[in-house]
PQR file of N, CA, C, O and H, with PARSE charges and radii, in Angstrom:
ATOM      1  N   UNK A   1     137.036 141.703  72.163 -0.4000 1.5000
ATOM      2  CA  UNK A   1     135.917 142.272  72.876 -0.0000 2.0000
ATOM      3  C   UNK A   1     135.687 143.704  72.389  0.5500 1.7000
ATOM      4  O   UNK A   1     136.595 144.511  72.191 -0.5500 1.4000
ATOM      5  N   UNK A   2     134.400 143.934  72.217 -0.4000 1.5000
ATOM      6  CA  UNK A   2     134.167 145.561  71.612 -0.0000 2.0000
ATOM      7  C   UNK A   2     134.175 146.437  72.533  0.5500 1.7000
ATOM      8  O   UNK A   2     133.462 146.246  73.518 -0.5500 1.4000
ATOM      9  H   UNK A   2     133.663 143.278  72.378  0.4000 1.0000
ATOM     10  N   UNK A   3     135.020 147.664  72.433 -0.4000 1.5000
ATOM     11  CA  UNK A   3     135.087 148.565  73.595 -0.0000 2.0000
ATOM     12  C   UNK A   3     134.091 149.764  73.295  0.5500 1.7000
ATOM     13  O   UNK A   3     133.929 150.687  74.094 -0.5500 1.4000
ATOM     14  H   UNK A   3     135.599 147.819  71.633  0.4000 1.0000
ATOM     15  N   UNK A   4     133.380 149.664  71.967 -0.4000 1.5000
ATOM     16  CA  UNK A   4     132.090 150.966  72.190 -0.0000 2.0000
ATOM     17  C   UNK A   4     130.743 150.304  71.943  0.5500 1.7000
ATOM     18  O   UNK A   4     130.574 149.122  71.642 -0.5500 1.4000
ATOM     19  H   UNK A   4     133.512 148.914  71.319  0.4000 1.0000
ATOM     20  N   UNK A   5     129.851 151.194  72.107 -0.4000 1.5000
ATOM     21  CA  UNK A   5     128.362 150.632  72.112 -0.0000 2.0000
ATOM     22  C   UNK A   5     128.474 149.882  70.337  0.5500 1.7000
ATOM     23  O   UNK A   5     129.593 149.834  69.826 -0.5500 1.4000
ATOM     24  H   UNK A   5     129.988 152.154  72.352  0.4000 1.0000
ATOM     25  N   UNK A   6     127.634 149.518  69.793 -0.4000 1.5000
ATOM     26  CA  UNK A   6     127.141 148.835  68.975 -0.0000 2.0000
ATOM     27  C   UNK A   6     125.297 148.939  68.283  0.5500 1.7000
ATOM     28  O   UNK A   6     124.496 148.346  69.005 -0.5500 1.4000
ATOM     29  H   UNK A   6     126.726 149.558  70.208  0.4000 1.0000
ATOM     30  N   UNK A   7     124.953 149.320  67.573 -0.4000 1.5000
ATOM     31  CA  UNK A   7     123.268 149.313  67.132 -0.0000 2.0000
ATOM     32  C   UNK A   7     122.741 147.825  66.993  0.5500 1.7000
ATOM     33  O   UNK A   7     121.583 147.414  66.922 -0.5500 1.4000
ATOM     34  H   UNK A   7     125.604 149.802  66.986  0.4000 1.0000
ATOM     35  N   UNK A   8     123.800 147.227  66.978 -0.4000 1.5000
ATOM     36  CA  UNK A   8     122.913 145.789  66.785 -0.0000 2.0000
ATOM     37  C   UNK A   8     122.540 145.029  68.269  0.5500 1.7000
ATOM     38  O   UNK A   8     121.963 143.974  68.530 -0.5500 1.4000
ATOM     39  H   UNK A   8     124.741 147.561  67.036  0.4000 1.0000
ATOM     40  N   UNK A   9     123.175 146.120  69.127 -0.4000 1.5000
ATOM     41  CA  UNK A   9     122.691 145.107  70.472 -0.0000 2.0000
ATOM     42  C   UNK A   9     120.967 145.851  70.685  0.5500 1.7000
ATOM     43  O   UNK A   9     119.883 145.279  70.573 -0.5500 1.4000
ATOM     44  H   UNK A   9     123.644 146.977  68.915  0.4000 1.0000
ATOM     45  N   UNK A  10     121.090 146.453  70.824 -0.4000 1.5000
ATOM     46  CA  UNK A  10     119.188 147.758  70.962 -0.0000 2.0000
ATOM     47  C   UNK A  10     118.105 146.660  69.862  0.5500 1.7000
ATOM     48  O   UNK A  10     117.031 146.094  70.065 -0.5500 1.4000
ATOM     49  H   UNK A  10     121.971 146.918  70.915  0.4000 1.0000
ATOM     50  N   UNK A  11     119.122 146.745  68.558 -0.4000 1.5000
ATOM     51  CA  UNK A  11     117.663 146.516  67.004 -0.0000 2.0000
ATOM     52  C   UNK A  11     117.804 144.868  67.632  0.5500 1.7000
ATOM     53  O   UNK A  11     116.692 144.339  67.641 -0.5500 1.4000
ATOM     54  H   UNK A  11     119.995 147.205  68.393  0.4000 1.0000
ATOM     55  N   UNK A  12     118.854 143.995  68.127 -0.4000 1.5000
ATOM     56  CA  UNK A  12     118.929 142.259  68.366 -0.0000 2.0000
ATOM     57  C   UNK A  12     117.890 142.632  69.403  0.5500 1.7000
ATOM     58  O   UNK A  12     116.881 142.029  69.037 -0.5500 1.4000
ATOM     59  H   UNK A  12     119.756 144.425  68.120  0.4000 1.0000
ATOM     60  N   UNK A  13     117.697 143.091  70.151 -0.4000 1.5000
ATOM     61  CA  UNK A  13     116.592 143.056  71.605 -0.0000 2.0000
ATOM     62  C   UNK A  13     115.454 143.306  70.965  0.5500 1.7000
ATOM     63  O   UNK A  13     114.521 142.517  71.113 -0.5500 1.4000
ATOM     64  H   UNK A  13     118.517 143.581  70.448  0.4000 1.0000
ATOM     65  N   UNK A  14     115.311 144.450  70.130 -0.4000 1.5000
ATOM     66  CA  UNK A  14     113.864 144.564  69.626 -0.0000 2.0000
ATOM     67  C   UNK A  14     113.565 143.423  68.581  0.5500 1.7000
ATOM     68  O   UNK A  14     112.478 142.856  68.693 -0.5500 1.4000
ATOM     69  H   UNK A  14     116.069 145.091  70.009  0.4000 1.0000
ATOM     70  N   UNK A  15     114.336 143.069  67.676 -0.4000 1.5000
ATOM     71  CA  UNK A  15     113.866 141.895  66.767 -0.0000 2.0000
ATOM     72  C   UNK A  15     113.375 141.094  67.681  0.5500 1.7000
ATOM     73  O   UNK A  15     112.175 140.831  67.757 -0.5500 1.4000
ATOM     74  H   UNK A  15     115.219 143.529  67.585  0.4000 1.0000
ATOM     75  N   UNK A  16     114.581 140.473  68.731 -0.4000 1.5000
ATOM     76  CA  UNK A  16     113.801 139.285  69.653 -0.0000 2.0000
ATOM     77  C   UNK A  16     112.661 138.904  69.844  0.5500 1.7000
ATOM     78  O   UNK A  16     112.117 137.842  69.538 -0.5500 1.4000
ATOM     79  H   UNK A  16     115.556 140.686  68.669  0.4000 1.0000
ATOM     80  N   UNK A  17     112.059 140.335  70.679 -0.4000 1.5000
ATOM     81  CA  UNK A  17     111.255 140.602  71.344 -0.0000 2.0000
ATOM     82  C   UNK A  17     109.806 140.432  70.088  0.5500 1.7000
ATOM     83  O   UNK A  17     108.907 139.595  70.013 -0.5500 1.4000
ATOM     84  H   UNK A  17     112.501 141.197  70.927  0.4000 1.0000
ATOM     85  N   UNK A  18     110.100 141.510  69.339 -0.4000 1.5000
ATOM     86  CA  UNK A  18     109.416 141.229  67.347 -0.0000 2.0000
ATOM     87  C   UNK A  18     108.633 139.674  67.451  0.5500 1.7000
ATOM     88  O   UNK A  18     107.490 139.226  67.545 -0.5500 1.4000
ATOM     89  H   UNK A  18     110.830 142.190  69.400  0.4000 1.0000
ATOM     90  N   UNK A  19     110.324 139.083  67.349 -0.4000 1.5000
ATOM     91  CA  UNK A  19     109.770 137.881  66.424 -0.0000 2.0000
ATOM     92  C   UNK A  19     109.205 137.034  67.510  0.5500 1.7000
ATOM     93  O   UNK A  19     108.190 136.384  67.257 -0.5500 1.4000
ATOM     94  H   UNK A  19     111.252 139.446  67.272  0.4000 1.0000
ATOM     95  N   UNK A  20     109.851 136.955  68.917 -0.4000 1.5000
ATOM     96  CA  UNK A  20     109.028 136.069  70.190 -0.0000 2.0000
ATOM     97  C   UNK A  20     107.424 136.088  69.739  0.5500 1.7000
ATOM     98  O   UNK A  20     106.769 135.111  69.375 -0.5500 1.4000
ATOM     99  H   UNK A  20     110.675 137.483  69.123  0.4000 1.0000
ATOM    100  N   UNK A  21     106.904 137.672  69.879 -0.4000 1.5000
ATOM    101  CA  UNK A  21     105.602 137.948  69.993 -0.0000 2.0000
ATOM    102  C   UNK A  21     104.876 137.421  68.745  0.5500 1.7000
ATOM    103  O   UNK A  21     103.738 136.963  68.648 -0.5500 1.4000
ATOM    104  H   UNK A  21     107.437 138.466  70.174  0.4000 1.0000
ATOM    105  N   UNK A  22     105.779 137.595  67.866 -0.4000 1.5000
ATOM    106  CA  UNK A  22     104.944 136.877  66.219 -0.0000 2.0000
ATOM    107  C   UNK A  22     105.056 135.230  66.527  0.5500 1.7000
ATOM    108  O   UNK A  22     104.394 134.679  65.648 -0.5500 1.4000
ATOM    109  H   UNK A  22     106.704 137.967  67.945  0.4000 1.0000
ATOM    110  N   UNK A  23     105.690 134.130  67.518 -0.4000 1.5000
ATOM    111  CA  UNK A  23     105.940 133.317  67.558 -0.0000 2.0000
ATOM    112  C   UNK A  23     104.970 132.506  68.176  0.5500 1.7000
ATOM    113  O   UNK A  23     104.479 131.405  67.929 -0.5500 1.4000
ATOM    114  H   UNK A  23     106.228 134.577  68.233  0.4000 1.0000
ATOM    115  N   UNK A  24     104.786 133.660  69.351 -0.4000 1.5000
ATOM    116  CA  UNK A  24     103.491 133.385  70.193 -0.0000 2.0000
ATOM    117  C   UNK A  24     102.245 133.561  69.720  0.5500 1.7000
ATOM    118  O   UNK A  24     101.336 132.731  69.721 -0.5500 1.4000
ATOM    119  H   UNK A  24     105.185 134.555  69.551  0.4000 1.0000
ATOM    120  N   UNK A  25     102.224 134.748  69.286 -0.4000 1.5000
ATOM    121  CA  UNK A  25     100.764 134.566  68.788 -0.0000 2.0000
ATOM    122  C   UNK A  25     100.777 133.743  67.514  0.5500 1.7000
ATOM    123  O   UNK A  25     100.107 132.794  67.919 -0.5500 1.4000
ATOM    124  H   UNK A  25     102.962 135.423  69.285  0.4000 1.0000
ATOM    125  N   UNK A  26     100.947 133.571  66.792 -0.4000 1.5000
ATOM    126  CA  UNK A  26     101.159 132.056  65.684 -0.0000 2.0000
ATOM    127  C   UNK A  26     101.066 130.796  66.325  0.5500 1.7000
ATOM    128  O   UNK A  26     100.460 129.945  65.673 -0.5500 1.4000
ATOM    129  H   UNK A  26     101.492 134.342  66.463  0.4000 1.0000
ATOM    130  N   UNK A  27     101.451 130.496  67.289 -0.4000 1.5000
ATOM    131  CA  UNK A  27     101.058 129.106  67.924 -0.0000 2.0000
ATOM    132  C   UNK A  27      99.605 129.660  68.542  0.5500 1.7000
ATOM    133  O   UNK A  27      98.620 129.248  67.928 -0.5500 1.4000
ATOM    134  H   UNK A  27     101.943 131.187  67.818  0.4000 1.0000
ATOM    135  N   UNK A  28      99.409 130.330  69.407 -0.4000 1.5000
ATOM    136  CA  UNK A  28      98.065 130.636  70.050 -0.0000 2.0000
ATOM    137  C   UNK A  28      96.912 130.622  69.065  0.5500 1.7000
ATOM    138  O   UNK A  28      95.934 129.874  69.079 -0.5500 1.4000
ATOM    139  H   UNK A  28     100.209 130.664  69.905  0.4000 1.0000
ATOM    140  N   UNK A  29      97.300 131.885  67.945 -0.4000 1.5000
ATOM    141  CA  UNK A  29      96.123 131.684  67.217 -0.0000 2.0000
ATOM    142  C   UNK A  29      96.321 130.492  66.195  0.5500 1.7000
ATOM    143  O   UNK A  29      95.663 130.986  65.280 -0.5500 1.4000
ATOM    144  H   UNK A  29      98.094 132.492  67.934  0.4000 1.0000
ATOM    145  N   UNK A  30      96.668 129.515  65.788 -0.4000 1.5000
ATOM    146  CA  UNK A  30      96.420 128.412  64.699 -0.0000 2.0000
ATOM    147  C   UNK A  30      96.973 126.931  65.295  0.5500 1.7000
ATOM    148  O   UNK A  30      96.592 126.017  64.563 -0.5500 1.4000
ATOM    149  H   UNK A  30      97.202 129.113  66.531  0.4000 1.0000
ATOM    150  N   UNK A  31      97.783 126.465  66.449 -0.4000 1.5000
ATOM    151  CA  UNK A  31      98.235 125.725  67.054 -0.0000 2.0000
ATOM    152  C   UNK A  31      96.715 125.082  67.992  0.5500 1.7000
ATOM    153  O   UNK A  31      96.084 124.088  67.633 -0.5500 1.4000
ATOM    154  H   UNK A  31      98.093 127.207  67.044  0.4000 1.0000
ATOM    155  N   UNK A  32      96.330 126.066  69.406 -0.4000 1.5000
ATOM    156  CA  UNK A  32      96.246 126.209  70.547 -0.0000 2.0000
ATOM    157  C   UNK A  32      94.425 125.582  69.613  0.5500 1.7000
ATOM    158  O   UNK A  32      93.928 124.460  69.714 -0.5500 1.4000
ATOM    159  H   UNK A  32      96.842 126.874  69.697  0.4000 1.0000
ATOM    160  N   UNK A  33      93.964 126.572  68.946 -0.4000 1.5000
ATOM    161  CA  UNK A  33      93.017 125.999  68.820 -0.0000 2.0000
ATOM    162  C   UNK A  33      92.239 124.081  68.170  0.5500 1.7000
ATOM    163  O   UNK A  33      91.154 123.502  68.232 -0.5500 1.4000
ATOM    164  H   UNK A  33      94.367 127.483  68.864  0.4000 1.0000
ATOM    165  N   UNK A  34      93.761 123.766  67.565 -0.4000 1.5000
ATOM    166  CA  UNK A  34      93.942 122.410  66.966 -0.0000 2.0000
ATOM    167  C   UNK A  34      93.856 121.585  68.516  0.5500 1.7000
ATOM    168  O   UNK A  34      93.454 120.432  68.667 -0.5500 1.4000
ATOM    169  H   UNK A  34      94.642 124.236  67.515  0.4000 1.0000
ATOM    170  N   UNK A  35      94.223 122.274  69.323 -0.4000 1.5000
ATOM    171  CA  UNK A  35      95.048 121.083  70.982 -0.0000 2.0000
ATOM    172  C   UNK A  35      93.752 121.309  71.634  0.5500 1.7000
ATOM    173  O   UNK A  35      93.511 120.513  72.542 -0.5500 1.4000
ATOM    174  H   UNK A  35      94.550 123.211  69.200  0.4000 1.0000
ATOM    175  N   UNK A  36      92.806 122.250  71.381 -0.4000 1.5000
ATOM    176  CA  UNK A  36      91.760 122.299  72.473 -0.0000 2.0000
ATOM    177  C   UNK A  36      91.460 121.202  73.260  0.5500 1.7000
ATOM    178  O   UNK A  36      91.833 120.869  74.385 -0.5500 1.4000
ATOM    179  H   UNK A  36      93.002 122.897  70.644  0.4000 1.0000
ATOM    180  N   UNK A  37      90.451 120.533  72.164 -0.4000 1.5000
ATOM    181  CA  UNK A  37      90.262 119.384  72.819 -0.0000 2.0000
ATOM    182  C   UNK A  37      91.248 118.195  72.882  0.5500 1.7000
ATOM    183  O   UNK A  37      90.786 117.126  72.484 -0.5500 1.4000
ATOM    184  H   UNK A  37      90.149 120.804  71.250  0.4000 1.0000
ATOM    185  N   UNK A  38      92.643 118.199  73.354 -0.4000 1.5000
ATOM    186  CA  UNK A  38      93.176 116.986  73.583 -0.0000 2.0000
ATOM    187  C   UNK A  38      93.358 117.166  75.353  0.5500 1.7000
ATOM    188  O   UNK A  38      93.392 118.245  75.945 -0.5500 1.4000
ATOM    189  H   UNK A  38      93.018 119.067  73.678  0.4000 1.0000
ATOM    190  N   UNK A  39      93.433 116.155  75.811 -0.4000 1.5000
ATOM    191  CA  UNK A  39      94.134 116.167  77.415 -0.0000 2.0000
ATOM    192  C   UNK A  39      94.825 116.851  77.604  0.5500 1.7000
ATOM    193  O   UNK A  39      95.536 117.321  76.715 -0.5500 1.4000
ATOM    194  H   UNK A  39      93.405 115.279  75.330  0.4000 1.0000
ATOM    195  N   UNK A  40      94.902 117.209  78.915 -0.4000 1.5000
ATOM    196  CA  UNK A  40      96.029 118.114  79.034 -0.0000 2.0000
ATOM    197  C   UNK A  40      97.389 117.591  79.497  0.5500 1.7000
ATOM    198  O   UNK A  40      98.354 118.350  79.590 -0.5500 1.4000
ATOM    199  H   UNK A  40      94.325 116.827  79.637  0.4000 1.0000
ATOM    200  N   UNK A  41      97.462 116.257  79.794 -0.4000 1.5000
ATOM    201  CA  UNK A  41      98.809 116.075  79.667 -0.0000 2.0000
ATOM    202  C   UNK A  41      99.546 115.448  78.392  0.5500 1.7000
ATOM    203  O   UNK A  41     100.723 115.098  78.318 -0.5500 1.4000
ATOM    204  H   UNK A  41      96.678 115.640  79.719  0.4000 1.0000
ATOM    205  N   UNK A  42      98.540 115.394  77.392 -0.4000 1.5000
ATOM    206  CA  UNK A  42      98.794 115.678  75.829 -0.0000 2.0000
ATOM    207  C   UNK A  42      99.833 117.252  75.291  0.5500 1.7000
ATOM    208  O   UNK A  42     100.873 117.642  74.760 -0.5500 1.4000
ATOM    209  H   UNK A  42      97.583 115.679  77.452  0.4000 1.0000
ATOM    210  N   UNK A  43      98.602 117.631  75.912 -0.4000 1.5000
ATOM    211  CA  UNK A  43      99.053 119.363  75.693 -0.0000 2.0000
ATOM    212  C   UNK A  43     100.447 119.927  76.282  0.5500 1.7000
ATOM    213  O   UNK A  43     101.010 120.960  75.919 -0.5500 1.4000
ATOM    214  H   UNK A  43      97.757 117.314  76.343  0.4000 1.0000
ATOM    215  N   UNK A  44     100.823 119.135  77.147 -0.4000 1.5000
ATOM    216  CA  UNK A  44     101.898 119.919  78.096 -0.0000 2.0000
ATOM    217  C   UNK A  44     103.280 119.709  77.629  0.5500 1.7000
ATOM    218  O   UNK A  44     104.140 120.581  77.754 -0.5500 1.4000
ATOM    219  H   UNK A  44     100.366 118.296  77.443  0.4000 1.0000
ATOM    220  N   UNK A  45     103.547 118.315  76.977 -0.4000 1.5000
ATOM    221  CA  UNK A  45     104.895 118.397  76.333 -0.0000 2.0000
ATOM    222  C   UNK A  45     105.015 119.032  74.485  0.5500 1.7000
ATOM    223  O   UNK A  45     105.963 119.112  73.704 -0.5500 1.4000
ATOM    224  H   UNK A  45     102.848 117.607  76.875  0.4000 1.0000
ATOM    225  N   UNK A  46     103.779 119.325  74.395 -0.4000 1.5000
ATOM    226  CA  UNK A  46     103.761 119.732  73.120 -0.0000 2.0000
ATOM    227  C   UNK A  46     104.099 121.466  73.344  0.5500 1.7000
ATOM    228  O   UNK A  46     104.901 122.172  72.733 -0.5500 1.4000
ATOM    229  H   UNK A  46     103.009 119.260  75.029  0.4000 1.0000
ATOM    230  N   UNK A  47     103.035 121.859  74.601 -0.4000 1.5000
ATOM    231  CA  UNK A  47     104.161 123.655  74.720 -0.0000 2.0000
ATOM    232  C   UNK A  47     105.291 123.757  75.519  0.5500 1.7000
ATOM    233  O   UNK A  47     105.915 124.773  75.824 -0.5500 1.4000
ATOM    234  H   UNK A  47     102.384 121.285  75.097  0.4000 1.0000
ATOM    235  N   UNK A  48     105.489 122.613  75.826 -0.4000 1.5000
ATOM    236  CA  UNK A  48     107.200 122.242  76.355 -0.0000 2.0000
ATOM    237  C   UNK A  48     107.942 122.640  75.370  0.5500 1.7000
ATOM    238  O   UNK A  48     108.614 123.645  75.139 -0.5500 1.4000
ATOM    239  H   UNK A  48     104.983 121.788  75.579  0.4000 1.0000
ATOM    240  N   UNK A  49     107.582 121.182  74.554 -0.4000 1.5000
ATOM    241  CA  UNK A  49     108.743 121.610  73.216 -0.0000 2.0000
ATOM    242  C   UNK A  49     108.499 122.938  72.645  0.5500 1.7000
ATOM    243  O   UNK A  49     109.343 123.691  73.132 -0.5500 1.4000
ATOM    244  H   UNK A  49     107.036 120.365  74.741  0.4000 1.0000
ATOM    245  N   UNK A  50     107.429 123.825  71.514 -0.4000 1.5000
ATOM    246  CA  UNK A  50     107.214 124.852  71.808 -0.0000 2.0000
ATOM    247  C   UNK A  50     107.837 125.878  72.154  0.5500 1.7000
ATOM    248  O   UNK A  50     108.177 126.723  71.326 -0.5500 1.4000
ATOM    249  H   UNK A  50     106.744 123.213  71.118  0.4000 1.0000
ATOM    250  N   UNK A  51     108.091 125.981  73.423 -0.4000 1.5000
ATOM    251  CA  UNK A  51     108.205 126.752  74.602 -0.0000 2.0000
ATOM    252  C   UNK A  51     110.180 126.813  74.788  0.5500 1.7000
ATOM    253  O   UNK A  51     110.749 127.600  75.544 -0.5500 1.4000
ATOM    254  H   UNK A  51     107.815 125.295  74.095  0.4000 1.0000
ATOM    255  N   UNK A  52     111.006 125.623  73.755 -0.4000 1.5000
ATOM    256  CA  UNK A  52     111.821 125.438  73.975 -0.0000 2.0000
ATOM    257  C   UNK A  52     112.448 125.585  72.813  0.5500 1.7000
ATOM    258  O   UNK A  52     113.659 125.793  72.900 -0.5500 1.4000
ATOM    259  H   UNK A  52     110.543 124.984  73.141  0.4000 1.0000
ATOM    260  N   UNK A  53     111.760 125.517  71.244 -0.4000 1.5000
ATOM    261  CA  UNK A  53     112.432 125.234  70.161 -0.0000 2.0000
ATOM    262  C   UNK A  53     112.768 126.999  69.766  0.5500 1.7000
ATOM    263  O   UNK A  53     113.601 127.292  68.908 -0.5500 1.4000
ATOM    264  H   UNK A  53     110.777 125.349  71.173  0.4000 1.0000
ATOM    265  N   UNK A  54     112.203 127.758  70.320 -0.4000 1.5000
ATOM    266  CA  UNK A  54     112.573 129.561  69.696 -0.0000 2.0000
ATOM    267  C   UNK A  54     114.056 129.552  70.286  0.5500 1.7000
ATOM    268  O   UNK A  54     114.644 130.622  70.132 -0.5500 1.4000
ATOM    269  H   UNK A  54     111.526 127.521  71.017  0.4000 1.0000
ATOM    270  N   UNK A  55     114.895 128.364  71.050 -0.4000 1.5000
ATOM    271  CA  UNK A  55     116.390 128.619  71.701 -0.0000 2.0000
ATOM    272  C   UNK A  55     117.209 128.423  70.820  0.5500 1.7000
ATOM    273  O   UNK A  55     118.355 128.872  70.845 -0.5500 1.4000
ATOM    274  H   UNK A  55     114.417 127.495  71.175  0.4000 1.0000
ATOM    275  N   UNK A  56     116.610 127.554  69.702 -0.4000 1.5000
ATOM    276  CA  UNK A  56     117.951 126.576  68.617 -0.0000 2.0000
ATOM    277  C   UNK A  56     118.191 127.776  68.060  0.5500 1.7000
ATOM    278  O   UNK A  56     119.422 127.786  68.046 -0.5500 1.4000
ATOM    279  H   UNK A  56     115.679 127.190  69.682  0.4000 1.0000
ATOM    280  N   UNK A  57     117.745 129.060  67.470 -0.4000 1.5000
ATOM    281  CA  UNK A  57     118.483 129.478  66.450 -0.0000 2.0000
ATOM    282  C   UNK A  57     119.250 131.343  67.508  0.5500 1.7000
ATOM    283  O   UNK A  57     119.830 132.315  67.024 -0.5500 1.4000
ATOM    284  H   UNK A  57     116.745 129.052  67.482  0.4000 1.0000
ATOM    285  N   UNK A  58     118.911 131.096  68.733 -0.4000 1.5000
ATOM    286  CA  UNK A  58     119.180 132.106  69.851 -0.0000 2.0000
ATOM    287  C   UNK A  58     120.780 132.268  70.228  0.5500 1.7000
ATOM    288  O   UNK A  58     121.161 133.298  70.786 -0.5500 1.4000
ATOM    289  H   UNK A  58     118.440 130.307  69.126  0.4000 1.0000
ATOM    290  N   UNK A  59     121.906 130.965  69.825 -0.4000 1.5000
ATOM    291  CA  UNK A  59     122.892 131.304  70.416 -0.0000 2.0000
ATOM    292  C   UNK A  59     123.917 132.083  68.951  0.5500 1.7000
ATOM    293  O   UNK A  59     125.006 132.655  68.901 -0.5500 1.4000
ATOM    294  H   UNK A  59     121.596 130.128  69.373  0.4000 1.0000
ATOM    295  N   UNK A  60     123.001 131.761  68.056 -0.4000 1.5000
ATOM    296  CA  UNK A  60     123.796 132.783  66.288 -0.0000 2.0000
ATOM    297  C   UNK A  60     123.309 133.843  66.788  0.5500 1.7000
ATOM    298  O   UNK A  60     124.242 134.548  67.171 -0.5500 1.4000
ATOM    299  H   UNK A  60     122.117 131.297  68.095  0.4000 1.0000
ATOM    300  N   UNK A  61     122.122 134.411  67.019 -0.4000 1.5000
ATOM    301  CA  UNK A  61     121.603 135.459  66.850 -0.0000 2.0000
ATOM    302  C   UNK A  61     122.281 136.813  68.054  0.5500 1.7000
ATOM    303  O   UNK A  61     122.248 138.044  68.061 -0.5500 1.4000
ATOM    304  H   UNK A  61     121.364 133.838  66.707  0.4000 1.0000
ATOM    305  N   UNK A  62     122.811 135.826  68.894 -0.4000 1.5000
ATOM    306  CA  UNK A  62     123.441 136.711  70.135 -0.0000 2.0000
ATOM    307  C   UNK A  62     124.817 136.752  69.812  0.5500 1.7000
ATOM    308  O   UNK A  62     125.383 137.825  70.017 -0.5500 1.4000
ATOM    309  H   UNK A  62     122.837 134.827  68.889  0.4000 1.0000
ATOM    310  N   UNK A  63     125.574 135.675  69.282 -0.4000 1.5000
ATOM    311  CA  UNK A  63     126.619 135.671  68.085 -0.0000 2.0000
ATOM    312  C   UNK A  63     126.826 136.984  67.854  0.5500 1.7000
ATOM    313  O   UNK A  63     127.513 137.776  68.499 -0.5500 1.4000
ATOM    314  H   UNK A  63     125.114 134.803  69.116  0.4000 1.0000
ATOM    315  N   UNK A  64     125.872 137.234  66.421 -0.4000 1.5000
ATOM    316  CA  UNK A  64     125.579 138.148  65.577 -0.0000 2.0000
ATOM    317  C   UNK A  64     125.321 139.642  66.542  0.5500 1.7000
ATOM    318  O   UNK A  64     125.936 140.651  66.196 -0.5500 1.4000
ATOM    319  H   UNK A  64     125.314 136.590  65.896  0.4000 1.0000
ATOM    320  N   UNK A  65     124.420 139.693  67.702 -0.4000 1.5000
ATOM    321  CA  UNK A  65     124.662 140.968  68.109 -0.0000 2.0000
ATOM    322  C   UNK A  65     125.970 141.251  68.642  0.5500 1.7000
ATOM    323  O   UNK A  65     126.443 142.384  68.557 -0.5500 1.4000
ATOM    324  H   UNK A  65     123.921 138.874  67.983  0.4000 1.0000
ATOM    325  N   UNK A  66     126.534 140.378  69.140 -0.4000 1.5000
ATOM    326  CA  UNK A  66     127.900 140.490  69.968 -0.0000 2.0000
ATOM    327  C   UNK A  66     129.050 141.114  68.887  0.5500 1.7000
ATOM    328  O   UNK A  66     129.676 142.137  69.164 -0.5500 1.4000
ATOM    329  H   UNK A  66     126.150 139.457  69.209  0.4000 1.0000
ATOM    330  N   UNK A  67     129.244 140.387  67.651 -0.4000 1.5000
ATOM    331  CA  UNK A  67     130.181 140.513  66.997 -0.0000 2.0000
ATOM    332  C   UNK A  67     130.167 140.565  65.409  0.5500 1.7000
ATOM    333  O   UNK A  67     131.163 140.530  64.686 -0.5500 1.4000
ATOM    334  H   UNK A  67     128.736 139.555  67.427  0.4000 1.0000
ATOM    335  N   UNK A  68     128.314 140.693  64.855 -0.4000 1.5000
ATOM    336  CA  UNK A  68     128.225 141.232  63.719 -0.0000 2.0000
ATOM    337  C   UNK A  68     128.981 140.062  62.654  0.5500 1.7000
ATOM    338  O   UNK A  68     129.329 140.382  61.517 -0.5500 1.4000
ATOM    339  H   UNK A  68     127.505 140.721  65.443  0.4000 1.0000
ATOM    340  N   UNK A  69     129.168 138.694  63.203 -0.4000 1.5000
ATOM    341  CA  UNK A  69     129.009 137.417  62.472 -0.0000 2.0000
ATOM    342  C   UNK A  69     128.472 137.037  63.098  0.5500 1.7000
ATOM    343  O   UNK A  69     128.377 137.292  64.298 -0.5500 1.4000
ATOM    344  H   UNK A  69     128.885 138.434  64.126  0.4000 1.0000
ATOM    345  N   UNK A  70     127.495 135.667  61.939 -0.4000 1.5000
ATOM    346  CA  UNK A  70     126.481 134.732  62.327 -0.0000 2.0000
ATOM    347  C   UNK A  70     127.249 133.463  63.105  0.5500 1.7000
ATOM    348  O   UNK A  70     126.602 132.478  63.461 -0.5500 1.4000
ATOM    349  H   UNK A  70     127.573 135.460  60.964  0.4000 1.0000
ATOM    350  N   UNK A  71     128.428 133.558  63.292 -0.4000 1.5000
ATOM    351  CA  UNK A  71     128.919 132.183  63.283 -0.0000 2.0000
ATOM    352  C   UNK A  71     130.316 132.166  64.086  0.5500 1.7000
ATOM    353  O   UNK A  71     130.938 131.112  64.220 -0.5500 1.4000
ATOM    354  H   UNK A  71     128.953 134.358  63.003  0.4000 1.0000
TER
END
């Protein structure tokens, strides 16, 4: 366990936060307009999944702030 602060926990929160917002708006603007016209209970498991797949690569990346390996 690390007993002093660390820079990668501050820059891991801001990347997050970075790449969330580049994630979102990338589906909104080039996704959202493809789904317009489908149903909306078409639409709902598609920003389910979406809404769920930015987690798969979230438990390295907290890894990596914690202890500066990916793995």
């Amino acid at each position: 366990m690390r007993r002093e602060p660390t820079w990668r926990i501050p820059a891991g929160v801001l990347a997050l936060v970075v790449v969330l917002l580049v994630y979102g708006m990338a589906i909104a603007r080039f996704l959202a307009p493809l789904m317009a016209g489908w149903p909306t209970l078409l639409q709902l498991p598609v920003y389910i999944v979406l809404g769920l797949v930015w987690l798969l690569p979230l438990r390295r990346f907290l890894i990596w702030m914690e202890t500066g390996r990916w793995g």
